[in-house]
Steps between C-alpha positions, in 0.01 A plus 500: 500500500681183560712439777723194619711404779872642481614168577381352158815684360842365509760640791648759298281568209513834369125676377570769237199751491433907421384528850556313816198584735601448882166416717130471388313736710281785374819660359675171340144369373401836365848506245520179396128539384543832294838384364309181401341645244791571283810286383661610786701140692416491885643265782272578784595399857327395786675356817141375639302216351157537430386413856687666810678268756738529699834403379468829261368708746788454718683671239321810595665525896623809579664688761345797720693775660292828453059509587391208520341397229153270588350401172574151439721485244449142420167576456509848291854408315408244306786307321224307247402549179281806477736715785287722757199469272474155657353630821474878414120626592466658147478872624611723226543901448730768341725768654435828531647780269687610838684162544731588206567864622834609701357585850731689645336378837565151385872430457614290212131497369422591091477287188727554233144432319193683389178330695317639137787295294393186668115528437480270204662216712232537725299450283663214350541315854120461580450214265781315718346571843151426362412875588321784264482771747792569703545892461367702790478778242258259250172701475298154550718476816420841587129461458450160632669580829332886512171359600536487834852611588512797754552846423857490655695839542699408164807711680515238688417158378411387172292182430698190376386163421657177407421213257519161478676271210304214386642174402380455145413077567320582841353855510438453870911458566759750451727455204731225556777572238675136469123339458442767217801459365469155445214540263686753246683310198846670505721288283805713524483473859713211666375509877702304763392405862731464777783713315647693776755776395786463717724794307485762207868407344644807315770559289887547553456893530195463654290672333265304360334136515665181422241257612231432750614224758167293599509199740202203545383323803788220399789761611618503129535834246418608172524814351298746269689718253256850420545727293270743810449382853240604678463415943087500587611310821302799735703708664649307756662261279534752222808651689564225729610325124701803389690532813568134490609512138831624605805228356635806320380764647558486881197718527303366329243581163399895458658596833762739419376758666365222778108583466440105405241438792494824644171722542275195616149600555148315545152626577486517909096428546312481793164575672460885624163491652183276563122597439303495794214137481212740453693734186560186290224438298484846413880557446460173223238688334719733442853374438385082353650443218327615137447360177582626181424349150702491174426342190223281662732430737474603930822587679524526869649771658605589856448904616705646736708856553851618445669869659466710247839642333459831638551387845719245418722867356366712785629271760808282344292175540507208279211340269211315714171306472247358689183241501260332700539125564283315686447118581189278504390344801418129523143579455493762244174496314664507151730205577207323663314510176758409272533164768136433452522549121776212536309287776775513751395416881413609661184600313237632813806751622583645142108531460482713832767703391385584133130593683683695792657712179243519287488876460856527450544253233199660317684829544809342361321282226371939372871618557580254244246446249403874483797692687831271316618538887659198727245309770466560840638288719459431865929557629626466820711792444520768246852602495670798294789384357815716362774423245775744481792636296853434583825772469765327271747444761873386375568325868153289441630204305545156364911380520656164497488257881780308611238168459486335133157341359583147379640623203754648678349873401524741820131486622378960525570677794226758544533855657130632495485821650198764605500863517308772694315636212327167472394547826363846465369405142254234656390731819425801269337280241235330813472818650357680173283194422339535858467842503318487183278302550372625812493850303267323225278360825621161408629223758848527536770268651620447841922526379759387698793658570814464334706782523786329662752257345412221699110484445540599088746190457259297682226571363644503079647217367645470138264435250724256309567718266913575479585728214802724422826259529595605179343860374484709233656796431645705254872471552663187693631706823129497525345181440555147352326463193383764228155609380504191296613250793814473371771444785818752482790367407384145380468522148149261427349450875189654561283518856096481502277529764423699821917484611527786191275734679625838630209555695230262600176735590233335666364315225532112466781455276384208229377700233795743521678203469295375210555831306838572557538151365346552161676795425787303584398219262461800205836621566655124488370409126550842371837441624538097348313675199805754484807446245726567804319415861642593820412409860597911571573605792871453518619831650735464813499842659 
């Protein structure tokens, strides 16, 4: 794909195009690619440059009035060319069949789609994360990670593991989508770099979109004319942009029924217990990561545990996983040797520590020649670490500040919020880990408590992962967009990304993302393919 500055255009050019593409993250990346393919006219873009700095990242400065959230978001929102995929770790995995059910313990929770409906995409994603086994429910998963999981009481936890994506120009790097994309030859593609979308203009009744208003770096506009729209801006921005998008409606895009930014949730992680100095050798043996192999290819994978569903019904609690982290010391055997392998000083301490750990990197040298299982390391702490559902909560959201960016756009003003069954989510979820394995004779963790308010929001921070500004549902007094993404009541806009999602599970949200994105990408040329396309979703109820 090509891309230029916005600034090469004349103030007040107008870009005709099938599809206007708003942000290159997994989501924006992932369209323009399978709409590449075809005949299909895209204007993709990107309000970053190819590098981050700091002039675009003050464009992402928002405003805090809810839980504070810590993750950096100049670090983790990343306004460049690639999105979160920039500095994302690569950790990828699918939802469970119960994360598109109606819980009734759950309010506001169910997908208006079938988990089985979506299996193809997920399918179709892995080649964009660099991934071939992603599916906790993949018999090569299954067996890999069998071989020395513990016989957990399945009414209680079930084993879960995690993958990794793979960047497909440096295997040893997670997939950096604006890299990648740079290498695929998309001629219908016209990609633009520091292209800021300051306002979705729409018609005299409203309902549908007139043009896209996009500003450069020199303060000046242009303007892309679609025949579909689609925001991939994350889901911050996806409904900061809609609410902001509001010089005929008041209200702004999609919010009749004034969901546009409501039902904010993340993944609230933090560290439950610690393994005791003399457990954690053994506890890696039996929780370091695996390896499985595809096609002549090896795949890392991370094991951990998640509550099973039958508590989660039993008990009204929400969907929850753990694993084991733990943190090489300074003189770590393993690292020692890779510094000697590299002659870094100094030499005579590395030496000492590679002899000192001779046994264990012999051990770990078996584990993965013979076993497909991670080293062993020498940590200074082995730490078990929890990520956790969220409830879909209408007063945790994303509206419009008093400040402007330098555009003159309202900067978000975000409302995170918490609830008690997160709380008792994460204690029942340590508790039956513990209690397990001391059952099974194994070590188990020393767990702290966090039963009250106080120590659970100081202990779990956001995982930088926002989702569900703008959800799905069946009918608008539900949601935002439709099953296809299409926004109610704006004839041609469309929403990808984790701001559609209803629910969020536990589960990173990328390859979701990924799939929900291809599917969208089908619907979009079947639609330009049509003798009569329609954005859809123009009911006003």
């Amino acid at each position: 794909m090509d891309f230029r500055d916005l600034r090469a255009l004349h103030p007040g050019t107008v870009l005709d195009a099938d599809v206007c593409i708003v942000g290159t993250g997994p989501a924006g990346l992932t369209l323009a690619r399978e709409l590449a393919g075809s005949r299909v006219k895209v204007v993709l873009l990107e309000s970053g440059d190819r590098d981050e700095d700091a002039w675009n990242d003050a464009l992402n400065a928002t405003e805090s009035t809810g839980r504070r959230r810590v993750t950096d978001e100049f670090a983790v929102r990343n306004r460049v060319l690639g999105g979160t995929s920039h500095t994302w770790s690569g950790r990828a995995a699918v939802f469970d069949d119960l994360d598109f059910t109606h819980r009734d313990w759950v309010p506001n929770s169910g997908w208006p789609l079938d988990r089985r409906l979506l299996a193809p995409y997920f399918a179709r994603s892995m080649p964009y994360l660099g991934i071939d086994v992603a599916d906790n429910t993949d018999e090569r998963t299954v067996a890999a990670r069998s071989a020395t999981s513990p016989s957990f009481d399945a009414s209680l936890l079930r084993h879960y593991s995690w993958t990794y994506s793979r960047d497909s120009a440096n295997p040893r790097d997670s997939m950096r989508f604006g890299p990648d994309a740079l290498r695929v030859h998309a001629p219908t593609v016209r990609g633009f770099l520091n292209a800021t979308v300051t306002s979705i203009d729409v018609d005299a009744p409203g309902e549908g979109v007139d043009a896209v208003e996009v500003t450069g770096r020199d303060g000046q506009r242009r303007s892309v004319r679609a025949r579909f729209t689609v925001l991939c801006g994350g889901a911050i921005e996806n409904a900061r942009l809609l609410l902001a998008s509001n010089r005929r409606i008041p209200a702004g895009l999609g919010n009749d029924h004034d969901l546009v930014g409501r039902h904010l949730m993340d993944h609230p992680r933090g560290m439950v217990g610690r393994f005791r100095q003399s457990d954690r050798v053994a506890v890696q043996r039996i929780f370091g990561d695996y390896r499985t192999t595809v096609g002549g290819e090896t795949f890392l994978s991370t094991p951990g545990v998640a509550l099973s569903h039958e508590v989660q019904r039993a008990e009204g609690l929400l969907n929850c996983a753990l694993w084991m982290v733990g943190i090489p010391v300074e003189d770590d055997p393993l690292t020692s040797l890779g510094r000697l392998a590299r002659r870094e000083a100094p030499v005579g301490r590395n030496a000492r520590n590679v002899l000192r750990g001779a046994a264990m990197l012999a051990e770990g040298t078996k584990r993965r020649i013979v076993d497909h299982r991670g080293p062993l390391r020498d940590v200074a702490s082995l730490d078990v670490v929890c990520i956790v559902e969220q409830v879909p909560d209408p007063e945790s959201r994303v509206t419009l500040a008093d400040t402007v960016d330098a555009f003159g756009t309202p900067i978000a003003r975000i409302h995170w919020r918490s609830s008690e069954q997160e709380i008792a989510t994460v204690t029942r979820t340590a508790r039956a880990f513990a209690a397990e394995m001391r059952r099974l004779g194994l070590p188990a963790p020393d767990l702290y408590d966090l039963t009250t308010e106080d120590a659970y929001t100081r202990a779990f921070h956001d995982a930088a992962h926002p989702s569900g500004t703008t959800r799905m549902a069946a009918c608008p007094t539900d949601g935002v967009v439709d099953t296809d993404g299409a926004v109610y009541g704006v004839d041609g806009l469309y929403v990808a990304g984790s701001s559609v999602f209803p629910t969020s599970g536990h589960a990173n949200p990328t390859q979701m993302i990924v799939a929900l994105t291809i599917r969208l990408a089908d619907h979009l040329k079947a639609q330009l393919h049509s003798a009569a396309p329609t954005g859809r979703a123009r009911a006003r109820v």
